[in-house]
mmCIF file of the C-alpha atoms, coordinates in Angstrom:
data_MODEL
# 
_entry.id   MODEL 
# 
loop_
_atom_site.group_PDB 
_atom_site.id 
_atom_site.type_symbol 
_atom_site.label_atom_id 
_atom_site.label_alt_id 
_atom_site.label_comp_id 
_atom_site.label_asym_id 
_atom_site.label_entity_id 
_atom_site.label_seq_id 
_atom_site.pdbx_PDB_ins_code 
_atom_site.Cartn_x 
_atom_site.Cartn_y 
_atom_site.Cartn_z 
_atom_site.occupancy 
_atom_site.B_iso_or_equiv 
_atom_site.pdbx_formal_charge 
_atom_site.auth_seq_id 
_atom_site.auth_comp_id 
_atom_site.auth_asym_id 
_atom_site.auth_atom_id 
_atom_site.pdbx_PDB_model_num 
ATOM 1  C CA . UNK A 1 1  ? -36.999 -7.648  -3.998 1.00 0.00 ? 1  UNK A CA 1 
ATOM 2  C CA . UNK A 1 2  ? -40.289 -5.718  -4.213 1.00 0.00 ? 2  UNK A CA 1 
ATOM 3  C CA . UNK A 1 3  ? -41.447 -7.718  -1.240 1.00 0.00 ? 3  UNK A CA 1 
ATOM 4  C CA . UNK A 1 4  ? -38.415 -6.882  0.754  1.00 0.00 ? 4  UNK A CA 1 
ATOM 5  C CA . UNK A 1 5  ? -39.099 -3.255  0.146  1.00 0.00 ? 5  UNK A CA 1 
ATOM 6  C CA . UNK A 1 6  ? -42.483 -2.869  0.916  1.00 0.00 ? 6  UNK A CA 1 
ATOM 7  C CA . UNK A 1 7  ? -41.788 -5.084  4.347  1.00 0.00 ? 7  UNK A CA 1 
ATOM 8  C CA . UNK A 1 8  ? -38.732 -3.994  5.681  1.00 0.00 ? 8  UNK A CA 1 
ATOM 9  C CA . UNK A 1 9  ? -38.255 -0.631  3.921  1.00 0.00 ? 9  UNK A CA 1 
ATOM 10 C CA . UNK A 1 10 ? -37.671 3.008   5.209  1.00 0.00 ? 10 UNK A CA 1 
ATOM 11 C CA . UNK A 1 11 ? -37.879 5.925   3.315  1.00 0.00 ? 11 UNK A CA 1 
ATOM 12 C CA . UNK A 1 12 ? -34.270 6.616   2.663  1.00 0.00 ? 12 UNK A CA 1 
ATOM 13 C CA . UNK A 1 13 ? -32.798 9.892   4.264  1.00 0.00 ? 13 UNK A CA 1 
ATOM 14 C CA . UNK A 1 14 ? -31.133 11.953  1.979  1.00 0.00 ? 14 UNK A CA 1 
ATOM 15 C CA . UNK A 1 15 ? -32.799 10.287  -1.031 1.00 0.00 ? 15 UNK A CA 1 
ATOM 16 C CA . UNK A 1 16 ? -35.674 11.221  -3.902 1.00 0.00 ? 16 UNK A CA 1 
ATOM 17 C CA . UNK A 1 17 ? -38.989 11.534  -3.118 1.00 0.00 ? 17 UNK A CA 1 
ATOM 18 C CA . UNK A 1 18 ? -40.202 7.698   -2.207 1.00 0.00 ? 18 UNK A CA 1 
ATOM 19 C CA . UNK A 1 19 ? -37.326 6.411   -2.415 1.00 0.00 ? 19 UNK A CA 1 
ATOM 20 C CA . UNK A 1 20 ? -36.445 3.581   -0.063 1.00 0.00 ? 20 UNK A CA 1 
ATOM 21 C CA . UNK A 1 21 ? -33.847 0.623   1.437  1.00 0.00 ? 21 UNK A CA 1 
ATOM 22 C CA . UNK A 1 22 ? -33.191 -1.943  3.691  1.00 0.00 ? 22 UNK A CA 1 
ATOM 23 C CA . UNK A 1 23 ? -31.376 -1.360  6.543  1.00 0.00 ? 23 UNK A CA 1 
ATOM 24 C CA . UNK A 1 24 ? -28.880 -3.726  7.575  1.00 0.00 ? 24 UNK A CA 1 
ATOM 25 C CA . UNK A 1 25 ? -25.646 -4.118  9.841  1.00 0.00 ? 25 UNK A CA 1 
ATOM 26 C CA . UNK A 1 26 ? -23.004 -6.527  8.868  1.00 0.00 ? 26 UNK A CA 1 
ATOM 27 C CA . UNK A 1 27 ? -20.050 -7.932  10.568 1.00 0.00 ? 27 UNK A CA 1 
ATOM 28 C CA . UNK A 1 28 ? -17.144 -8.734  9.021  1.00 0.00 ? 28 UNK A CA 1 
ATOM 29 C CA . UNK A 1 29 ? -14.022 -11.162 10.467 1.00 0.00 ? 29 UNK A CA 1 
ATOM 30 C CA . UNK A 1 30 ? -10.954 -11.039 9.271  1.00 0.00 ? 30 UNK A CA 1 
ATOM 31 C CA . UNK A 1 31 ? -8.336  -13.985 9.798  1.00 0.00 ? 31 UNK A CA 1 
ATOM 32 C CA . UNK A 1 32 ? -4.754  -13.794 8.501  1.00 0.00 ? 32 UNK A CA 1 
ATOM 33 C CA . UNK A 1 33 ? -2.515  -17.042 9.022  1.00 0.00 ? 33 UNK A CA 1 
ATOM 34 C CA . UNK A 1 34 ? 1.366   -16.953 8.491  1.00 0.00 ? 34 UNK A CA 1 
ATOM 35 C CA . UNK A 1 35 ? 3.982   -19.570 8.983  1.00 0.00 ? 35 UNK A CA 1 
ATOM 36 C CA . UNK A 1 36 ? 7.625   -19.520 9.293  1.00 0.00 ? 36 UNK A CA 1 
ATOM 37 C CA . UNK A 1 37 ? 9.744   -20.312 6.480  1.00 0.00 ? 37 UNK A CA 1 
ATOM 38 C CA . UNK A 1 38 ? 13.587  -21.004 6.026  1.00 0.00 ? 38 UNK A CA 1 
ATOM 39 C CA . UNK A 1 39 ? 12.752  -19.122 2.819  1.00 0.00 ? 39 UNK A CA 1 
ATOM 40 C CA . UNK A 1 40 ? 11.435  -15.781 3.985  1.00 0.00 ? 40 UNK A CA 1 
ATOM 41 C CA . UNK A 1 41 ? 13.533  -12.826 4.427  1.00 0.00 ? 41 UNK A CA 1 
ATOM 42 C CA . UNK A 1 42 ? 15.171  -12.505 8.721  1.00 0.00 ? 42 UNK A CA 1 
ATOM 43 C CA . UNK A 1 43 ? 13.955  -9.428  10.143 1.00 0.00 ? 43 UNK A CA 1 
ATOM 44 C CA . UNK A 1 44 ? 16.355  -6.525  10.622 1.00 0.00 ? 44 UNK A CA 1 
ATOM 45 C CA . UNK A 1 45 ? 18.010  -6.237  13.995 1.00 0.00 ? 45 UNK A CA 1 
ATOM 46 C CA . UNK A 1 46 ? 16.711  -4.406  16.692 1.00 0.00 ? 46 UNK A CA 1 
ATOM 47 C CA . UNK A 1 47 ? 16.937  -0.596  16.521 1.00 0.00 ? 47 UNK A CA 1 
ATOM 48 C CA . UNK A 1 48 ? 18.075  -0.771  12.737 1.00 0.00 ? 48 UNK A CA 1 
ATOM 49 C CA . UNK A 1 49 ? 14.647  1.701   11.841 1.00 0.00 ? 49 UNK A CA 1 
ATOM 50 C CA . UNK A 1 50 ? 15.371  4.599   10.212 1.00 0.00 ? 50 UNK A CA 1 
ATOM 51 C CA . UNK A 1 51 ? 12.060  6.516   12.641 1.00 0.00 ? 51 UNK A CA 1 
ATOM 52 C CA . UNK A 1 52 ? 10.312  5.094   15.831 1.00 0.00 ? 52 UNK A CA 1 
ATOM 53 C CA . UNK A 1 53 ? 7.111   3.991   15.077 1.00 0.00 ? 53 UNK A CA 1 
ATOM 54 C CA . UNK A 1 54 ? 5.197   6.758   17.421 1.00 0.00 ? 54 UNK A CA 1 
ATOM 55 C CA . UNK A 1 55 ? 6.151   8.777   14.785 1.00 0.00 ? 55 UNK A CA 1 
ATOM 56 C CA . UNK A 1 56 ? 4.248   7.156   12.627 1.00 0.00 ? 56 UNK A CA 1 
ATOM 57 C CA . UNK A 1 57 ? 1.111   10.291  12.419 1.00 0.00 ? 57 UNK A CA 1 
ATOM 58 C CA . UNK A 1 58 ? 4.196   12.189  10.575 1.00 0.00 ? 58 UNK A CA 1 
ATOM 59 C CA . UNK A 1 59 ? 4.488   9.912   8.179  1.00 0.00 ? 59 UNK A CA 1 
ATOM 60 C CA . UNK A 1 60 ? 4.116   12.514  5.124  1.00 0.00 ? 60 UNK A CA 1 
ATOM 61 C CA . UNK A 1 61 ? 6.755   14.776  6.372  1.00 0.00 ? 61 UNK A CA 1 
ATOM 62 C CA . UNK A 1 62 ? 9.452   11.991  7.178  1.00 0.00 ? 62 UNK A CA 1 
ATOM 63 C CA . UNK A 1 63 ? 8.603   10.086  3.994  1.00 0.00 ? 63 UNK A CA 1 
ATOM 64 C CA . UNK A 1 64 ? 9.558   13.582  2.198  1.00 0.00 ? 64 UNK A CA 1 
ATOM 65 C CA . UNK A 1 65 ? 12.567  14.571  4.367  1.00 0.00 ? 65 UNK A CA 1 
ATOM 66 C CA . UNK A 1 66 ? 13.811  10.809  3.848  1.00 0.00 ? 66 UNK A CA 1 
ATOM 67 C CA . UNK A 1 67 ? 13.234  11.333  -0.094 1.00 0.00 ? 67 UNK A CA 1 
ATOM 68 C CA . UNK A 1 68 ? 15.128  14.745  -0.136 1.00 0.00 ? 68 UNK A CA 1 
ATOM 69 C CA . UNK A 1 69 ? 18.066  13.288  1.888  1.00 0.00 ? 69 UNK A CA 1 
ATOM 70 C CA . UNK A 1 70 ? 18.622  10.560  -0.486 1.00 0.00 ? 70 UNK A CA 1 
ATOM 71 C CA . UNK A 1 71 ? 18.293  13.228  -3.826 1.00 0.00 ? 71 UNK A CA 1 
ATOM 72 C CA . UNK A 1 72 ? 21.636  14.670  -2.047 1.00 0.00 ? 72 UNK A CA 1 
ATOM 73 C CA . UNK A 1 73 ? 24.637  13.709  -3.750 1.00 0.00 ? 73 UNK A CA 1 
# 
């Protein structure tokens, strides 16, 4: 590791005195595979949501107003 430091170091910003790292850049890939099964749950008809999704940036406040609508008796 020493080696790695003293070639490819920088002096870390923000850091103590002398204190260094390696920059590097990953990339990550993601893959996520489903298949259908008689098993799994059918998906609720169309237009059976309770908010359109472009409200979704107001999620707080709906998920609140949904919670004090169903405290009602």
């Amino acid at each position: 590791m020493r080696f790695f430091l003293e070639r490819f170091g920088t002096l870390r910003e923000g850091g103590q005195d002398g204190e260094r790292c390696i920059p590097a850049t990953f990339r990550l890939l993601f893959f996520i595979a489903w298949k259908p099964d008689p098993s799994q749950a059918r998906p609720l008809p169309r237009g059976s949501g309770k908010f359109p999704l472009k409200d979704i940036c107001r999620l707080d406040e709906i998920s609140s107003k949904m919670e004090q609508e169903s405290e009602k008796p």
